[in-house]
N, C-alpha and C positions, 0 to 999 in steps of 0.2 A: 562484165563491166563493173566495176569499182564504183561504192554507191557513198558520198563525202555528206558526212555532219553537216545537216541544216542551218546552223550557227553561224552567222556572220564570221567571216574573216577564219574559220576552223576546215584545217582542210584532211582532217582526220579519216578513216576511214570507220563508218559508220557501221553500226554491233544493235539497235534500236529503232524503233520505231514509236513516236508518241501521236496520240491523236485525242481529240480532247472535245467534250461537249458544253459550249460555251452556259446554254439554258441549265441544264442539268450540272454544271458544275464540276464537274467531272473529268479528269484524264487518265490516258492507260499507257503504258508503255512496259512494248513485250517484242518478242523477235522482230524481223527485218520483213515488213508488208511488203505486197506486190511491187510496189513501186508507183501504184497509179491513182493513185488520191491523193487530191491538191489537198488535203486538207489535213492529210498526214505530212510529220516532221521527223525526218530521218538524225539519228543522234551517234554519237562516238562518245566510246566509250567513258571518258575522260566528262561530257556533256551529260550523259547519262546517269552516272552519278548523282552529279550536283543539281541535276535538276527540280526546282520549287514550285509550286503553285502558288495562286493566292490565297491567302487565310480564308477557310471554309470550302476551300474546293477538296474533293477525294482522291485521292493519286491510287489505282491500280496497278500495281509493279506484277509484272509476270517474271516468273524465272524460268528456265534451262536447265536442265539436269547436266552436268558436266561431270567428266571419269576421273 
């Protein structure tokens, strides 16, 4: 099953997973989670990118090794 960018109105197909700790400040976004945390946001590629935080938060980028 085909997992679509969390993003309003975006019906891309989804490459990311972000999930973020509101107290600690903090988000991560890195491969394609289970699927089953409401509290994770599934992203495309295109989304994933440009994605921001707000000033003072940490963003956690994971990569992939690609050939």
């Amino acid at each position: 099953m085909e997992r679509i960018c969390s993003k309003v109105g975006c019906q891309r197909e989804a490459v990311s997973t972000l999930t973020h700790d509101y107290e600690g400040r903090m988000a991560a976004i890195g491969p394609l989670g289970a699927g089953d945390d409401p509290h994770a946001h599934d992203l495309c590629a295109h989304h994933t990118e440009r994605m921001t935080m707000p000033a003072g938060w940490t963003v956690l980028r994971h990569s992939t090794l690609r050939e």
